[in-house]
C-alpha positions as CSV (number, residue, x, y, z in Angstrom):
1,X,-205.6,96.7,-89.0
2,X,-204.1,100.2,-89.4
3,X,-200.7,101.1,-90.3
4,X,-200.5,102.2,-86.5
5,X,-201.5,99.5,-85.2
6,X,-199.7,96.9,-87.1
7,X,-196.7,99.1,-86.4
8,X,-197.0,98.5,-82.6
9,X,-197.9,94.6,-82.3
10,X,-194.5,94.4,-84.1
11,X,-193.0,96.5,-81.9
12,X,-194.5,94.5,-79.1
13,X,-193.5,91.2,-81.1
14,X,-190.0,92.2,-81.0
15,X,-189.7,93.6,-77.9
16,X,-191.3,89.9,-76.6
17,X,-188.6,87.9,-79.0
18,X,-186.1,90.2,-77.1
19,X,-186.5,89.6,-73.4
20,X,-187.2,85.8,-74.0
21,X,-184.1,85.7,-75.8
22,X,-182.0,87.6,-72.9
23,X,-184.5,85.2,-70.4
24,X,-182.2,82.5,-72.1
25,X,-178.6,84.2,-71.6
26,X,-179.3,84.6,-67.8
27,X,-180.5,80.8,-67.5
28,X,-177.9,79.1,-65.3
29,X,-176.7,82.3,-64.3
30,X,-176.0,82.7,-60.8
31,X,-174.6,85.3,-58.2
32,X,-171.1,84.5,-56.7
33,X,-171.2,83.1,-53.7
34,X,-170.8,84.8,-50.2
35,X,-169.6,82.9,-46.9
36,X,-169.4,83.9,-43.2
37,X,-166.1,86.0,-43.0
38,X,-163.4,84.4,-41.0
39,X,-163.4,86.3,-37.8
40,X,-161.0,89.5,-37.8
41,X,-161.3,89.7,-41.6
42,X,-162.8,92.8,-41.7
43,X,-160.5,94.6,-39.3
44,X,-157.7,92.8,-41.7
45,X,-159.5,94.5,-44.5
46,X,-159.9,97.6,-42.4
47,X,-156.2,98.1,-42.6
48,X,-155.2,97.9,-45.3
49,X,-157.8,100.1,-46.7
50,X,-161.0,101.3,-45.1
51,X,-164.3,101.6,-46.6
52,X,-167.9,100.8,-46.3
53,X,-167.8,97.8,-48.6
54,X,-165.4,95.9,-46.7
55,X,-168.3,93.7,-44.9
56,X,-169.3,92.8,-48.3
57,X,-165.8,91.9,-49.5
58,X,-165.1,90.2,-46.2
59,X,-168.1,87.8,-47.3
60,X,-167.1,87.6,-51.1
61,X,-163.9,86.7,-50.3
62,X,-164.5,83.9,-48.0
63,X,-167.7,83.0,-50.7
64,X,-164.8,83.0,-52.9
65,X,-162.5,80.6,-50.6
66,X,-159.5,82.7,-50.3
67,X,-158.9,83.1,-46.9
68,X,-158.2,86.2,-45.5
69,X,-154.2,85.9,-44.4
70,X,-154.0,85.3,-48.3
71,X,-154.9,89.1,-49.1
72,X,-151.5,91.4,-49.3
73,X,-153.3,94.9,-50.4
74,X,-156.5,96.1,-51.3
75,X,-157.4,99.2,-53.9
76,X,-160.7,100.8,-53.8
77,X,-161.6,102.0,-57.4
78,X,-165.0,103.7,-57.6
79,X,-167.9,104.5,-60.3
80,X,-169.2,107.9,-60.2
81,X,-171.8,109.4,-62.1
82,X,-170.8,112.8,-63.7
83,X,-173.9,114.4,-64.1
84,X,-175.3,113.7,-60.9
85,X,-171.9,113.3,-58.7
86,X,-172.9,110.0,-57.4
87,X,-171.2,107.1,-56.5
88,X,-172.7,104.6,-58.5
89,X,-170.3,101.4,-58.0
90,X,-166.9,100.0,-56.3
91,X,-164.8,97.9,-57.7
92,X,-162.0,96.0,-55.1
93,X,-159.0,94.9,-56.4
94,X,-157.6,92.6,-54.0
95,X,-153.8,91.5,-54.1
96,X,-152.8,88.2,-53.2
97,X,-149.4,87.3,-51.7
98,X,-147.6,84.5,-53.6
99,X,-149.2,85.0,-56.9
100,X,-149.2,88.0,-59.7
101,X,-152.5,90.1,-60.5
102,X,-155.5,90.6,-58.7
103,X,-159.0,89.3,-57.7
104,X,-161.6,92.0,-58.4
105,X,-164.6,92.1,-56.8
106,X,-167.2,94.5,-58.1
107,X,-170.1,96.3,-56.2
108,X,-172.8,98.4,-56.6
109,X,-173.3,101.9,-55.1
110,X,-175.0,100.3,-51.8
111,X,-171.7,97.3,-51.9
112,X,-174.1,94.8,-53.3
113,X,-171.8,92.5,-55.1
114,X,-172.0,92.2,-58.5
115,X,-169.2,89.8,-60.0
116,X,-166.1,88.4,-59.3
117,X,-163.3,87.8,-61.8
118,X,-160.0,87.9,-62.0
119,X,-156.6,89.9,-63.9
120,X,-153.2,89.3,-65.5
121,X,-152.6,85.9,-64.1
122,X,-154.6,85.9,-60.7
123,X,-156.1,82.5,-59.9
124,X,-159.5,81.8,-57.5
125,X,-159.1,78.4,-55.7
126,X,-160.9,75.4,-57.2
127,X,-164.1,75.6,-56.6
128,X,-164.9,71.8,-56.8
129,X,-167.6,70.8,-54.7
């Protein structure tokens, strides 16, 4: 075998040890969940602040079981790319009455959610089945 050659099967070892090793992370993985909106939530949404992701956070939210009376305020914080001046991502950081923080739900540039989590001391319901 050539230098050349060797020097690309272990390139193509490692690359292989790579992806079955990030294979392994994901494993278990899964999307949050969505749910059918309560009806009116995204006219509630609407409100308090308009934007073409608020289908998409209507569903996360009920996925999420908050229900929609729940929600006091919601911010739109957005992703662009510089170089291109794109919009590459929305982040919705969704205040809840009767508790501190917020519930962030993250989106991509077409409002495909992403993740859900939560900041300085905002709780999601239990989620036991």
């Amino acid at each position: 075998m050539t230098a050349h050659i060797r020097g690309w099967a272990a390139s193509a070892a490692l690359t292989a040890a790579f992806l079955a090793g990030c294979a392994d992370l994901t494993a278990g993985l899964t999307p949050p969940a969505q749910a059918t909106p309560e009806p009116g939530a995204v006219a509630s949404l609407d409100r308090l602040s308009p934007g073409v992701c608020n289908p998409v956070l209507a569903r996360s939210l009920a996925g999420a079981r908050i229900p929609i009376d729940d929600v006091r305020d919601v911010v739109y914080g957005l992703y662009r790319d510089d170089r291109r001046g794109k919009i590459v991502g929305y982040d919705a950081w969704v205040y809840l009455k009767d508790q501190p923080g917020s519930v962030i739900v993250q989106m991509d540039e077409y409002c495909t959610l992403r993740q859900i989590y939560t900041r300085d001391g905002a709780k999601l319901p239990n989620r036991q089945a």
